[in-house]
ChimeraX commands (.cxc) that place a marker at each C-alpha (Angstrom):
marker #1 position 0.00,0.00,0.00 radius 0.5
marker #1 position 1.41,3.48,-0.81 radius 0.5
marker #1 position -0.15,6.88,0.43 radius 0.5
marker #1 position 0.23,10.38,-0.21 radius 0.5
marker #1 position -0.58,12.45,3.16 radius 0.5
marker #1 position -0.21,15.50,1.43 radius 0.5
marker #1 position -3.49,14.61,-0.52 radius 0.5
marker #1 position -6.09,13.12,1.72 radius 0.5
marker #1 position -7.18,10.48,0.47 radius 0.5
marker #1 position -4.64,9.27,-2.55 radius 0.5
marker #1 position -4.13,5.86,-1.50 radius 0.5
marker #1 position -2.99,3.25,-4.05 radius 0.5
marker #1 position -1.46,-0.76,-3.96 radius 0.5
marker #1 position 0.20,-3.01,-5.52 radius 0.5
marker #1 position 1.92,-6.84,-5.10 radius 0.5
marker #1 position 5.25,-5.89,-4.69 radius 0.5
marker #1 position 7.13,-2.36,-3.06 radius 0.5
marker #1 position 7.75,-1.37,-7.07 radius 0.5
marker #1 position 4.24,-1.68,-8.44 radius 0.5
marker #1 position 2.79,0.38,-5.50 radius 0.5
marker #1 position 5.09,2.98,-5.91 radius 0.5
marker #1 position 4.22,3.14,-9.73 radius 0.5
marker #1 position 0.45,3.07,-9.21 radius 0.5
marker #1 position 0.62,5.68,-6.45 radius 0.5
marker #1 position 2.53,8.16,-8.97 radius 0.5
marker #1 position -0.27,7.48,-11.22 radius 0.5
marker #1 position -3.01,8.36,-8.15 radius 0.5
marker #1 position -0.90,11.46,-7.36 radius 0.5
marker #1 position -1.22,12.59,-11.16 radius 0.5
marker #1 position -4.82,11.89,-11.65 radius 0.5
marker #1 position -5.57,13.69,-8.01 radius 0.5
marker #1 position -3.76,16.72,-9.22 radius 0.5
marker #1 position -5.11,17.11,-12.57 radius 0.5
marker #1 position -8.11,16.91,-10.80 radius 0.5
marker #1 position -7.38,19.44,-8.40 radius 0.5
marker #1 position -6.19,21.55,-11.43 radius 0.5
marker #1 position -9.70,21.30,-13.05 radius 0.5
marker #1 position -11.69,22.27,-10.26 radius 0.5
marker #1 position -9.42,25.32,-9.69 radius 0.5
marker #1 position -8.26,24.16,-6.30 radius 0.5
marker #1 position -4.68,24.73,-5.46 radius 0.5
marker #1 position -2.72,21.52,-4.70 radius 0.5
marker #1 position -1.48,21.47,-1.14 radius 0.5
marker #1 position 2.11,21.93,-0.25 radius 0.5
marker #1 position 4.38,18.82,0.75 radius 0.5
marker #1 position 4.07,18.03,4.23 radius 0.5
marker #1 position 6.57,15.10,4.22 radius 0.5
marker #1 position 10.07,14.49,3.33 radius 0.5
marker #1 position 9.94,10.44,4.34 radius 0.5
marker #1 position 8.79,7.78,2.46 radius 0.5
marker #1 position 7.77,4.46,4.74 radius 0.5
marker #1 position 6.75,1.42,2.64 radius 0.5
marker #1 position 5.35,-1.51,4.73 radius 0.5
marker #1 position 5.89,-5.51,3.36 radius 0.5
marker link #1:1,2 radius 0.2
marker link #1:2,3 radius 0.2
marker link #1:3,4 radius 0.2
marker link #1:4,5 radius 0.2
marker link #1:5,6 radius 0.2
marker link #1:6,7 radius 0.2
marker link #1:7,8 radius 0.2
marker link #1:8,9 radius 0.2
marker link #1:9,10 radius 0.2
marker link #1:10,11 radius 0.2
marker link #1:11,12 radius 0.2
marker link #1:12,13 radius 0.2
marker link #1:13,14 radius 0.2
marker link #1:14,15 radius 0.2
marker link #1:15,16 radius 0.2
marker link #1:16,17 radius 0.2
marker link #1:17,18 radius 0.2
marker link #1:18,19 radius 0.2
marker link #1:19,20 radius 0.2
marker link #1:20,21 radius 0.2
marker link #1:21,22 radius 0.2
marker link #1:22,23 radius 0.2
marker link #1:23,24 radius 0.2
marker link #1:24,25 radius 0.2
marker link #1:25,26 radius 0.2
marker link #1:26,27 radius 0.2
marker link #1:27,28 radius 0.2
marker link #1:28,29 radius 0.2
marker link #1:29,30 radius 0.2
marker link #1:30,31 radius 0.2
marker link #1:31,32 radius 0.2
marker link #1:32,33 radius 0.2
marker link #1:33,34 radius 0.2
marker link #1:34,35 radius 0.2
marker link #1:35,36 radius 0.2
marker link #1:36,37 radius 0.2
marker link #1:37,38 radius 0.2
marker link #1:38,39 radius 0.2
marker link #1:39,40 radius 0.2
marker link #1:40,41 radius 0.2
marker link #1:41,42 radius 0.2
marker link #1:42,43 radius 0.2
marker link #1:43,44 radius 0.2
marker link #1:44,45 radius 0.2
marker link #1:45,46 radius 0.2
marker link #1:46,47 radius 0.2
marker link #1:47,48 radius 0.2
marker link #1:48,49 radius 0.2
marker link #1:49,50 radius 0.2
marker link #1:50,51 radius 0.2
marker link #1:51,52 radius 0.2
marker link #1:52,53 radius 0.2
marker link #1:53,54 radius 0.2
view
Protein backbone atom coordinates (compact mmCIF):
# COMPACT_ATOMS: atom_id res chain seq x y z
CA UNK A 1 0.00 0.00 0.00
CA UNK A 2 1.41 3.48 -0.81
CA UNK A 3 -0.15 6.88 0.43
CA UNK A 4 0.23 10.38 -0.21
CA UNK A 5 -0.58 12.45 3.16
CA UNK A 6 -0.21 15.50 1.43
CA UNK A 7 -3.49 14.61 -0.52
CA UNK A 8 -6.09 13.12 1.72
CA UNK A 9 -7.18 10.48 0.47
CA UNK A 10 -4.64 9.27 -2.55
CA UNK A 11 -4.13 5.86 -1.50
CA UNK A 12 -2.99 3.25 -4.05
CA UNK A 13 -1.46 -0.76 -3.96
CA UNK A 14 0.20 -3.01 -5.52
CA UNK A 15 1.92 -6.84 -5.10
CA UNK A 16 5.25 -5.89 -4.69
CA UNK A 17 7.13 -2.36 -3.06
CA UNK A 18 7.75 -1.37 -7.07
CA UNK A 19 4.24 -1.68 -8.44
CA UNK A 20 2.79 0.38 -5.50
CA UNK A 21 5.09 2.98 -5.91
CA UNK A 22 4.22 3.14 -9.73
CA UNK A 23 0.45 3.07 -9.21
CA UNK A 24 0.62 5.68 -6.45
CA UNK A 25 2.53 8.16 -8.97
CA UNK A 26 -0.27 7.48 -11.22
CA UNK A 27 -3.01 8.36 -8.15
CA UNK A 28 -0.90 11.46 -7.36
CA UNK A 29 -1.22 12.59 -11.16
CA UNK A 30 -4.82 11.89 -11.65
CA UNK A 31 -5.57 13.69 -8.01
CA UNK A 32 -3.76 16.72 -9.22
CA UNK A 33 -5.11 17.11 -12.57
CA UNK A 34 -8.11 16.91 -10.80
CA UNK A 35 -7.38 19.44 -8.40
CA UNK A 36 -6.19 21.55 -11.43
CA UNK A 37 -9.70 21.30 -13.05
CA UNK A 38 -11.69 22.27 -10.26
CA UNK A 39 -9.42 25.32 -9.69
CA UNK A 40 -8.26 24.16 -6.30
CA UNK A 41 -4.68 24.73 -5.46
CA UNK A 42 -2.72 21.52 -4.70
CA UNK A 43 -1.48 21.47 -1.14
CA UNK A 44 2.11 21.93 -0.25
CA UNK A 45 4.38 18.82 0.75
CA UNK A 46 4.07 18.03 4.23
CA UNK A 47 6.57 15.10 4.22
CA UNK A 48 10.07 14.49 3.33
CA UNK A 49 9.94 10.44 4.34
CA UNK A 50 8.79 7.78 2.46
CA UNK A 51 7.77 4.46 4.74
CA UNK A 52 6.75 1.42 2.64
CA UNK A 53 5.35 -1.51 4.73
CA UNK A 54 5.89 -5.51 3.36
Amino acid sequence: MAECPSLSGCISQGSSKEEAIEKIKGAIEVYTAALAEDGIPVPEDRLDAILVAV
